[in-house]
C-alpha positions as CSV (number, residue, x, y, z in Angstrom):
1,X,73.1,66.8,4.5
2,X,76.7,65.7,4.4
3,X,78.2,63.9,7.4
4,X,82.3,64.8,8.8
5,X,85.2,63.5,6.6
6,X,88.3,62.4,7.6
7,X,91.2,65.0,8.1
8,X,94.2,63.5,6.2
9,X,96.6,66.6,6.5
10,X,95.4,66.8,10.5
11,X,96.5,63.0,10.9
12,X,99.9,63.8,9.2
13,X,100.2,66.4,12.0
14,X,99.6,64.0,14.8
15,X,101.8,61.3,13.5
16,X,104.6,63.5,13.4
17,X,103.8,65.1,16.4
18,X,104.1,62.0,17.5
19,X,107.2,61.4,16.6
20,X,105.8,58.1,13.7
21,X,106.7,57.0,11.1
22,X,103.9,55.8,8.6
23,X,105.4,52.6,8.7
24,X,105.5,52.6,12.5
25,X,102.1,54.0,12.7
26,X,100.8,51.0,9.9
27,X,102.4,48.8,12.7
28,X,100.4,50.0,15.4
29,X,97.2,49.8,13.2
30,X,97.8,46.3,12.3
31,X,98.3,45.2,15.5
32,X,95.3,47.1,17.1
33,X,93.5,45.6,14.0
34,X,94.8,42.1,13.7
35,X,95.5,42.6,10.4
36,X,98.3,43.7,8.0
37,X,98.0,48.0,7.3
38,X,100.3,49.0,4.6
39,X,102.1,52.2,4.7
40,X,100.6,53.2,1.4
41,X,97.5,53.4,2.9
42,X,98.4,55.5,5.5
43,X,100.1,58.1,2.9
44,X,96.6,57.6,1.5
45,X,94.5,58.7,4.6
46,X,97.1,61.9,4.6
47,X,96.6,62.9,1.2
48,X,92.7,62.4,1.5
49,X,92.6,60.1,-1.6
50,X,91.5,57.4,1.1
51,X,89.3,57.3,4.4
52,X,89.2,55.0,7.0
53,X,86.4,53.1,7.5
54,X,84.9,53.9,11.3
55,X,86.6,50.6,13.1
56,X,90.0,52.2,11.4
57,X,89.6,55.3,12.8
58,X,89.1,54.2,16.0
59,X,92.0,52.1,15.7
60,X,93.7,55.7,14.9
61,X,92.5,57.5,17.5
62,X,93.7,54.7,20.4
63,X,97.2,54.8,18.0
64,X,97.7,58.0,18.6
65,X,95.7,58.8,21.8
66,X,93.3,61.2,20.3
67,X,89.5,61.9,20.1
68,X,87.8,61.3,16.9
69,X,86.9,64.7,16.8
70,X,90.6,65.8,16.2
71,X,90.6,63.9,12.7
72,X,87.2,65.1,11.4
73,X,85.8,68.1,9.7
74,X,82.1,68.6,9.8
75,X,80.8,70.5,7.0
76,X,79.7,74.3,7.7
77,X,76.2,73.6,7.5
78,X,76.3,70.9,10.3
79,X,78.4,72.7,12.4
80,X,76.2,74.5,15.1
């Protein structure tokens, strides 16, 4: 049983909804983080090569005002 991954092109979407740059967007992180968030990770979480651990995500949901469950996927054999 597989649990939800992140959505990397669905966070691209929001950001630029958004109107953010992944370098604004790393700036938000890192201060909602208190730490520094690069903007290659961000290009990361898009491209899927990366995801965020769960305190990130959160971090990205409060960034962008979303729910978690607008940058997951649950697999089709979860989803019920």
């Amino acid at each position: 049983m597989r649990s939800a991954t992140f959505n990397g092109p669905r966070l691209l979407a929001l950001r630029e909804e958004a109107e953010l740059t992944q370098t604004e967007l790393a700036g938000k992180l890192g201060k909602l983080l208190g730490r520094t968030v690069h903007t290659a990770t961000i290009s990361k979480y898009e491209n899927g090569k990366q995801q965020p651990s769960p305190k990130t995500l959160g971090a990205i949901c409060e960034a962008l005002e979303v729910r978690k469950a607008e940058l997951l996927v649950v697999p089709r054999d979860q989803a019920a």
